[in-house]
N, C-alpha and C positions, 0 to 999 in steps of 0.2 A: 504494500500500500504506500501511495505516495505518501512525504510529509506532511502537504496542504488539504487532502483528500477527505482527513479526519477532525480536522480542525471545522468547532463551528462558533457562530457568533455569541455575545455575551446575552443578546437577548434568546437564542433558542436555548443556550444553555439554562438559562432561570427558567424557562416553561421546562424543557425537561426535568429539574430541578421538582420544581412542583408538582409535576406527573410521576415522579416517582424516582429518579435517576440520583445516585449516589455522589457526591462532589466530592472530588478526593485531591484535599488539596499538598501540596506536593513540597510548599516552603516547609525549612524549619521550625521547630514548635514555638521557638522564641517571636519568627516572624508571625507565625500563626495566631501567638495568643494575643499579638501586639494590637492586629489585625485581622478579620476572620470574615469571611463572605457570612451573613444573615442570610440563609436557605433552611428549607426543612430535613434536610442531610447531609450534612459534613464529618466527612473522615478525614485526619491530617494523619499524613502518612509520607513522612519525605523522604525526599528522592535519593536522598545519603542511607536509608534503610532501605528503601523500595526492593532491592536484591534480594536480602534475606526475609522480608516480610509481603509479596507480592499476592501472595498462595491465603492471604487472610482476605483478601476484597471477593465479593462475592461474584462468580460467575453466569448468574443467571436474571442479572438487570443490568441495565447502562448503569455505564461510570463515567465523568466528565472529570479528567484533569484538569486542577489547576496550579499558576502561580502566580508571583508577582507580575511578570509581562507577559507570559505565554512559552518562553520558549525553553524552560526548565518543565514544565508539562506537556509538552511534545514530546523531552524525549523519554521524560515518563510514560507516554502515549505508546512508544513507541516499543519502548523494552515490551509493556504489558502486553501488545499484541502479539512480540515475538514469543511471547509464554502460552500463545493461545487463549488469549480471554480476546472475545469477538466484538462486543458490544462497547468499546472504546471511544473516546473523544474528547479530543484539547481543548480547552476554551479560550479561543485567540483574542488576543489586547491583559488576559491575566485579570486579575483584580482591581489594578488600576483603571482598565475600558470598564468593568463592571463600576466601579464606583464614578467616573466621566459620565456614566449613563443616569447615574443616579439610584441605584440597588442597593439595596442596606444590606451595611456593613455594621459590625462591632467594631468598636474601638474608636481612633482617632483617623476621620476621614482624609485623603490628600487627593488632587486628581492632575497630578501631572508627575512626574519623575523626578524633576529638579524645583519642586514646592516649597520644601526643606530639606536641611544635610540629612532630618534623620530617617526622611524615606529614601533618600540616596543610599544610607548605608542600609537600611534593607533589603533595598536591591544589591549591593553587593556583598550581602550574607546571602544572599539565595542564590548568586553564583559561584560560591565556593565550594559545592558539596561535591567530591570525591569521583570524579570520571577519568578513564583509559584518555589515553590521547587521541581518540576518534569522539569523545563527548560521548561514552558507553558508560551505561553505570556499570560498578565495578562489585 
């Protein structure tokens, strides 16, 4: 499957979300707890475990990867497919497009990257988790 192919928008993501679909969001738990999508299902499960804890998400409902921009839930997107779970998808823009949209969140809102230094450095604790040098988790 292509990269693009599974990626959907932030608003199909929250109707799915509401239908029933499982948000597995994919930052650290620091980021997570700082900040957290407001949906009726969230699992934080990052992407620095994802390896050893992949086999806990359930495979017989959609699951919608997230993160901070999207592109740390892609390739969490990406590994899960490679494990055969079918029913897969990134949620492109991250939390940040979900909150630009105006979707409730927990915590302390921001809707741009460079808002403040200290959603900057969130973003760059959510690109530090642990991949091969092809950006594999490991």
């Amino acid at each position: 499957m292509n990269s693009q192919s599974n990626q959907i928008c932030t608003t199909n993501a929250k109707q799915q979300a509401e239908a029933g679909a499982l948000l597995v969001d994919v930052r650290e738990a620091c980021d997570a707890h700082a900040l957290a999508l407001d949906a009726p299902e969230v699992l934080n499960l990052p992407l620095s475990v994802l390896g050893s804890r992949w086999q806990e998400l359930p495979s017989d409902r959609e699951l919608v990867t997230v993160c901070q921009t999207g592109e740390q839930s892609q390739i969490a997107s990406q590994f899960l497919l490679s494990k055969g779970l079918t029913r897969v998808r990134t949620m492109r823009g991250g939390i940040v497009l979900w909150m630009q949209k105006g979707y409730p969140v927990i915590g302390r809102r921001f809707t741009s990257f460079d808002e403040e230094q200290g959603s900057a450095q969130q973003f760059n604790r959510d690109n530090e988790t642990p991949r091969g040098s092809e950006g594999k988790i490991q």
